[in-house]
N, C-alpha and C positions, 0 to 999 in steps of 0.2 A: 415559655413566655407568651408565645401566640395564641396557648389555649385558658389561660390564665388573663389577660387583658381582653378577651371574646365573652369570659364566666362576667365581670367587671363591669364591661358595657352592656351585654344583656339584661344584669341583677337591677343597673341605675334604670333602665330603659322601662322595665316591666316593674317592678314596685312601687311607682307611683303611681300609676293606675290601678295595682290590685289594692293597694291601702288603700285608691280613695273609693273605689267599691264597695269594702268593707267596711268603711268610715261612714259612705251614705247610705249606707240598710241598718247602721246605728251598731255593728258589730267591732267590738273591740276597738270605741272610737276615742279619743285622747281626753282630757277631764277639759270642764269649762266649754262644752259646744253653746253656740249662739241660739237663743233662743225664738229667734223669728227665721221661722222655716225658709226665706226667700235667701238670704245670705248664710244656710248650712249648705249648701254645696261649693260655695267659693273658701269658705272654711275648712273645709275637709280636703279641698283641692291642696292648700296652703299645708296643711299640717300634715298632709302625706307627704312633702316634699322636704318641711323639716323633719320629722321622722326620719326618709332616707339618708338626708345629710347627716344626721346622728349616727345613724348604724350601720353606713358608710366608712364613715372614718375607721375604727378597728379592723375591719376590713381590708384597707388601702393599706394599714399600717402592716399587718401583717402580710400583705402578700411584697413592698416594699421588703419588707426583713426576708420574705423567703428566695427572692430575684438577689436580693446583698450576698446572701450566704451562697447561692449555688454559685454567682458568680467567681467568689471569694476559693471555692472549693474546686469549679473549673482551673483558675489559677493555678493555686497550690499542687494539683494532679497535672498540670502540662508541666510543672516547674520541677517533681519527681522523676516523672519521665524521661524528663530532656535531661537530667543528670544522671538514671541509673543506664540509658541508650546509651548519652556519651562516656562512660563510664564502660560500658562492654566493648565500645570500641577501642578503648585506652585507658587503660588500668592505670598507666600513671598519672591520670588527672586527681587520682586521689593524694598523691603527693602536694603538700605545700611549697614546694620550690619549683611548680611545675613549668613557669616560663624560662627559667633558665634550664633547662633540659628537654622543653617542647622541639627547639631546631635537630636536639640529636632522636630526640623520640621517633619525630615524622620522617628521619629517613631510615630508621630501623623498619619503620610501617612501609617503606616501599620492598622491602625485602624478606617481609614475615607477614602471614595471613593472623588477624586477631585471636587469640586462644579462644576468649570468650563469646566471638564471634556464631550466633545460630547457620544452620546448615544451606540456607539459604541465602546468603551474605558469602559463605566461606568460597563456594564457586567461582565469584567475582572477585573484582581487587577493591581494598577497604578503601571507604570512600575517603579518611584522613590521606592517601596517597594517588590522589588526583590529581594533585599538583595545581589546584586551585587556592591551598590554603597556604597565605602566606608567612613563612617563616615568623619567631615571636622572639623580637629584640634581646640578648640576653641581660637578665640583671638579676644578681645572684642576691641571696640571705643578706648577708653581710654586707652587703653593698647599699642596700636600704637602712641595716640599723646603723652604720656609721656614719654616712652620712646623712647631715638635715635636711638637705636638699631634695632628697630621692622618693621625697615622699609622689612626689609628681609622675616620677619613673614605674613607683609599683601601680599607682594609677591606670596608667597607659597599659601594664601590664593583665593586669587583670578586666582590662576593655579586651586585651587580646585574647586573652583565654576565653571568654566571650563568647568572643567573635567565632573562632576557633572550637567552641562548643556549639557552636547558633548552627553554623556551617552543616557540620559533620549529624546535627540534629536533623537540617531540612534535609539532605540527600537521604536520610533514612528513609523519612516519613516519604517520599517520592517513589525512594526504591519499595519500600512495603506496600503501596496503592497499586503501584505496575505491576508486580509478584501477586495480587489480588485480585486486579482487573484480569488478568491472564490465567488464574485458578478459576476465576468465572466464567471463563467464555474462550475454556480450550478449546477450541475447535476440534482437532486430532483426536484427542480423547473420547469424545462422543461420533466419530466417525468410522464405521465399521463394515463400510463396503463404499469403491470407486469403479466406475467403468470405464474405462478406454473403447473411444469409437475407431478402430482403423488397425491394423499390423505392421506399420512402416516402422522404419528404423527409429523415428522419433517417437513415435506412440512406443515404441518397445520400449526404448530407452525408459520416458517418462513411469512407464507402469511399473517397471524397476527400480525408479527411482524411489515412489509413494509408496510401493510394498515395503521396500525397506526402512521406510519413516516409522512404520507399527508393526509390530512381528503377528499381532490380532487382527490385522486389515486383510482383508479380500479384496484382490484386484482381478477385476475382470476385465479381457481383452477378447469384444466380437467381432470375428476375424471371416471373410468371404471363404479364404483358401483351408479347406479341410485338412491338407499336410501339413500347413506349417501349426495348424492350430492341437495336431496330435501330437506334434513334438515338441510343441511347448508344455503340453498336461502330460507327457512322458519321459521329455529327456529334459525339462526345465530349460529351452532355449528356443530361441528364434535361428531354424537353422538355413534362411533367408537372408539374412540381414546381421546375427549377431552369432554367429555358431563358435565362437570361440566363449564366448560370455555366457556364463550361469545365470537364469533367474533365480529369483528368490519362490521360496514354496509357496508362499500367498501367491503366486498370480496364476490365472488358471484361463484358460481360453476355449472361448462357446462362438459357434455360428446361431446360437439362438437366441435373439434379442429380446425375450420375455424373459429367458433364463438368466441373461446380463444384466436387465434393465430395474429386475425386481430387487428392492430397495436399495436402491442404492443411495448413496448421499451425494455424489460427485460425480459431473462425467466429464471425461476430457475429451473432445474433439478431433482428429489425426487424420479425418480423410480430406485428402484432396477439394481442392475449391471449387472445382468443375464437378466434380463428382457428389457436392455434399447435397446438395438439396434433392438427386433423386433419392438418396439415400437414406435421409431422413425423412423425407415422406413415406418409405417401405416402414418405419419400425417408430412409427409417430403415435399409435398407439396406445404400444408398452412406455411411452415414455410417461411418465410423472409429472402435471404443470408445474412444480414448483422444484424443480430439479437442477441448479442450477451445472449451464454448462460453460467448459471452461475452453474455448477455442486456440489449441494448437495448429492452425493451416491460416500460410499466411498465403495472398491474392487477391484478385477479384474476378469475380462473373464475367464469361466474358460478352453474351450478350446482353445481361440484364446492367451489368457495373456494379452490382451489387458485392459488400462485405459481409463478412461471417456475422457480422450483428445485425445483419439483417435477413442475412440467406437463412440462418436458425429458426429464428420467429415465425416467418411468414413459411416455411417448410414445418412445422410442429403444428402451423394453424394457432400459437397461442403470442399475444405480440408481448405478452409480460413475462417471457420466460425468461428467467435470469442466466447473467449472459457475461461473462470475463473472457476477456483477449490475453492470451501471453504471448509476450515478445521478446528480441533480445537476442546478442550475441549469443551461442549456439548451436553447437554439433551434435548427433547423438553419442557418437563414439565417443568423445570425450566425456557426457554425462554417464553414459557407460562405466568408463572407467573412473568417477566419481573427481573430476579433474575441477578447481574453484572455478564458477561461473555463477555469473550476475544477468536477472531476468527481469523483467516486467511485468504485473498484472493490471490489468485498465478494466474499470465497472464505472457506472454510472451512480453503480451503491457503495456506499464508500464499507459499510459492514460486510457485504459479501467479498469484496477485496483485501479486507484485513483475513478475512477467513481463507480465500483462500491462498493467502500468503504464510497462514499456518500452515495449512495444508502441505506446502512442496517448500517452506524453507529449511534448509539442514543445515549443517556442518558446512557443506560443497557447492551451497545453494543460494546466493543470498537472491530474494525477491523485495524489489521494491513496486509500491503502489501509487496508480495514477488514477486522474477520475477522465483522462484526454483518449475515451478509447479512438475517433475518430484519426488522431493523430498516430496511436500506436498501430492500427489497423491499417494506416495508408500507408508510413513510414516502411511499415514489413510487408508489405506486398511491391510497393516500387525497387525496394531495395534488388530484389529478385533481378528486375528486368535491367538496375544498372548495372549487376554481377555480370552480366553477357554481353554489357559494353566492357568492362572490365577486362572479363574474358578476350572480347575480339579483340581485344588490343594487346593483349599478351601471346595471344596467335600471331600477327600479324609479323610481333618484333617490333615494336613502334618505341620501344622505350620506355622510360621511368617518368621521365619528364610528363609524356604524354598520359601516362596511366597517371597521373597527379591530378594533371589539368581535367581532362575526361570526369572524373571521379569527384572531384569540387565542382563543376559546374552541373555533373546530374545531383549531387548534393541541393544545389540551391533552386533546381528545378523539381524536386520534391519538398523541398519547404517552401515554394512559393504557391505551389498547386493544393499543398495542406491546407496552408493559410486562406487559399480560397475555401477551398472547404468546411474552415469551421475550427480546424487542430487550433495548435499552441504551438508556436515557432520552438519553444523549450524542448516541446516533445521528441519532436524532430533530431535536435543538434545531443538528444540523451541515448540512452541505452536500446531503447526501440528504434531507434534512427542512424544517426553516427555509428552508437557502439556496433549494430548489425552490417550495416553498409562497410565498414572497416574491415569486420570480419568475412564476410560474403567477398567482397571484391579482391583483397590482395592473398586470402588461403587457398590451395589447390585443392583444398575437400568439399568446397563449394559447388554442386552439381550446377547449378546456373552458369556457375563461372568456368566449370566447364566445358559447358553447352556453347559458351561465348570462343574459347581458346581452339574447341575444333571446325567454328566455323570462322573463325581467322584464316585459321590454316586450309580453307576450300573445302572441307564435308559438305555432304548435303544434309540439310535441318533432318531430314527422314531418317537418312542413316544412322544419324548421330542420336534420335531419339529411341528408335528402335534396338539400338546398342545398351540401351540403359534399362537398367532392374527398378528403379526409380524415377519417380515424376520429376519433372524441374517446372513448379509453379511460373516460374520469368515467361517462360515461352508462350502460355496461355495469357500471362495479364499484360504481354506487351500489346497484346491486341486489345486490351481497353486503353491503354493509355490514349491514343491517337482520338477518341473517341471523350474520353475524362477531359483532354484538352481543348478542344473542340464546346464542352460543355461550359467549363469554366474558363472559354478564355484566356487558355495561358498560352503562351509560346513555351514549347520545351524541347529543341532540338537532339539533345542524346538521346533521349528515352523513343521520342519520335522513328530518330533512325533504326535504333533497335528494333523496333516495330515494321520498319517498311522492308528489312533487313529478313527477317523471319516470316514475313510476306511476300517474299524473291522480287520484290521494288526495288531493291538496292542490292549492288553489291558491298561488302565492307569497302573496299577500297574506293569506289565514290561515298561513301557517305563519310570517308575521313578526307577527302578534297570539301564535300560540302561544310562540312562541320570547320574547316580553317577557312573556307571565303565568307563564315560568317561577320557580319558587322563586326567594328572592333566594340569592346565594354568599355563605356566613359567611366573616370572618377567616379562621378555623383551615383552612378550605377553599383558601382562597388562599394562606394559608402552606404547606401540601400542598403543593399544584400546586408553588409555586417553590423546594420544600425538598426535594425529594424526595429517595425513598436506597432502598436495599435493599426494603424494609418499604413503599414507594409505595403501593402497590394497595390493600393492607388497609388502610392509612391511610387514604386516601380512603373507599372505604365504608364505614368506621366513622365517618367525619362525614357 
């Protein structure tokens, strides 16, 4: 239509200037020109333009006829369509009696997949049993020829069928674009090598997890420690961290970072947060600028205060490196053992985030995406330092009550410090926040919450760290909290004490007298906290 009304306005635009050209050099000029040369060119002007209008019309008439008929023919092919689709779905639409046996139909359809249903549809449950289409009045044959009346009833009837055709027509046409868009832009499919930066229990996990997504993916794991990296390329295990567990034969382990780094499509991140920016400065190199990486370490710097979406960039030297946070309730051992769990991924690119939610989501997996990395980033590095107020208090014996209270108010002093920040109070109270913070502080698998439960009990920070095969990120970023606070301004007493705690400034047991002579929380204070909007922050420090 648009290159046909483009042909139309150009032909009117430009023909009556070429006729009157060739009208005024006397070539192929119309009979009857004026015979006093001063008024043939207002002549020839005139009769170009009748001309056009003449030969014009046929023109207009015909492409009129040819926009009728396609239209016409558009129709008639949606209208085949829509009746041989819903027709695969439900063979008994070809019955004439089909409202009166549509109620028993559509509950045979919640309990049989379509016969004629393509292979593609048959996976899923047919869309007639959605339970969105609503049942169709019965009125039978006979019901309509006897009586007069009923002509109103097969009316209504055949609105239903409709309707009920219309339905089952659009979820088609939605589910075949979705089943298209995702043939286009399988991610997985054209990905054929991942690197994992780090050997810990959660890097292992994860690279086990992605190997298993494609039996054709390489996964590479650059590992500092030369034993554990021979016995993962010999005996298929982390025998560190997972020696009961098999990997899978894709993952294979290098301490050479040219030899890991060369093509790969994906890297996941795993080392520690204190540790990552030397690290990535040794092998920044081999790295790829358009590589995106996918940050498994949650924390912050502890001098600089810096997060991984910033430690990455400004350590590669490239500040566009693309860059996903995951976050989220989260064990390795249970992703190990392929146990349901729901995660996080945060970009600032909303396509890199759908990719990489192809990437790691499975069967066992479900990944949702956010664009709040700030939020997901803050949310899992605090969450660390309240697991070891957690902790301390499950040391100490203080009770349920206590570990309630404790646990809600570091809650609302990490979405108050967000919110300075920049996050989405949403972020916080979801899966990177809550869901983590839940997990972290009341499971005994928690190494932070660990690290809390034996200095309850009187360890000292040294022994307790030294005892451990593993990092516990809390202990490093409570030493930025006091400092993040300080920046923005907050008050945040738990996380504080935790800090001054792991600083040998406190003992637990003064910092639970200080933490109960704190002020009492007003009303308005609490209605805050659970009301929050836009205006959050300032609300709060104006009570």
């Amino acid at each position: 239509m648009l290159v046909v009304v483009m042909v139309v306005a150009v032909s009117v635009i430009i023909q009556p200037k070429a006729l009157q050209q060739r009208i005024t050099s006397n070539k192929h000029a119309p009979p009857n020109p004026p015979k006093n040369r001063g008024n043939y060119e207002t002549w020839a002007a005139t009769a170009s333009q009748q001309w056009v209008i003449v030969r014009a019309i046929p023109f207009m008439v015909v492409v009129v006829v040819v926009v009728v008929v396609m239209v016409v023919a558009h129709c008639i092919a949606r209208s085949l369509a829509f009746s041989v689709m819903a027709v695969l779905i439900d063979p008994s639409l070809l019955n004439p009696i089909f409202p009166s046996q549509c109620r028993l139909r559509l509950q045979n359809l919640q309990s049989t997949k379509p016969i004629y249903a393509p292979l593609a549809f048959q996976s899923r449950p047919c869309p007639c049993s959605a339970g969105t289409i609503d049942p169709v009045p019965e009125t039978t044959h006979t019901e309509s020829v006897e009586n007069p009346n009923s002509s109103s009833k097969g009316s209504d009837g055949r609105k239903d069928r409709r309707k009920v055709v219309r339905i089952a027509w659009e979820k088609l046409v939605r589910w075949s674009r979705s089943w298209r868009s995702k043939a286009k832009t399988d991610v997985l499919e054209r990905t054929n090598k991942v690197v994992v930066l780090g050997g810990g229990s959660f890097g292992t996990a994860m690279a086990a997890h992605v190997a298993n997504s494609k039996a054709g993916m390489e996964v590479y794991m650059l590992l500092r420690d030369p034993h554990v990296c021979r016995s993962i390329n010999e005996n298929h295990c982390n025998l560190k961290y997972f020696p009961e567990h098999r990997l899978p034969e894709n993952v294979f382990a290098t301490t050479n970072a040219k030899e890991a780094l060369m093509g790969a499509n994906f890297c996941l991140h795993a080392v520690p947060v204190q540790f990552s920016s030397s690290f990535l400065e040794g092998i920044s190199e081999h790295v790829d600028s358009n590589l995106p990486f996918i940050s498994l370490s949650k924390g912050l710097e502890l001098n600089t205060l810096r997060m991984m979406s910033q430690i990455i960039p400004q350590a590669l030297g490239n500040p566009r490196q693309p860059f996903v946070a995951l976050s989220g309730p989260s064990f390795a051992s249970e992703l190990m053992k392929k146990l349901p769990t729901a995660m996080v991924v945060a970009s600032k690119d909303k396509n890199l985030a759908s990719a990489v939610q192809q990437i790691l989501a499975s069967q066992h997996l479900r990944i949702s995406t956010s664009s709040d990395v700030t939020g997901v980033e803050i949310a899992g590095a605090l969450k660390n330092v309240l697991a070891i107020a957690a902790g301390i208090v499950e040391g100490m014996n203080l009770g349920n009550n206590s570990m309630a209270a404790l646990v809600a108010q570091g809650c609302s002093e990490i979405r108050l410090l967000a919110t300075k920040m920049g996050a989405k109070s949403a972020t916080v109270t979801g899966l990177s926040g809550s869901g983590d913070i839940m997990l972290t502080c009341f499971v005994n698998l928690s190494r932070n919450r660990s690290v809390g439960v034996r200095l309850g009990r009187g360890e000292k920070l040294d022994d307790v760290l030294s005892s451990m095969n593993q990092v516990a990120e809390g202990v490093s970023t409570a030493g930025a909290v006091i400092a993040l606070a300080q920046k923005y301004k907050v008050k945040m007493p738990v996380l504080t004490a935790v800090a001054r705690i792991i600083d040998n400034e406190l003992t637990p047991q003064k910092a639970v007298l200080e933490l109960m002579n704190l002020p009492q929380c007003s009303i308005k204070l609490l209605k805050y906290v659970c009301n929050c909007d836009s205006n959050f922050t300032k609300q709060v420090e104006e009570v």
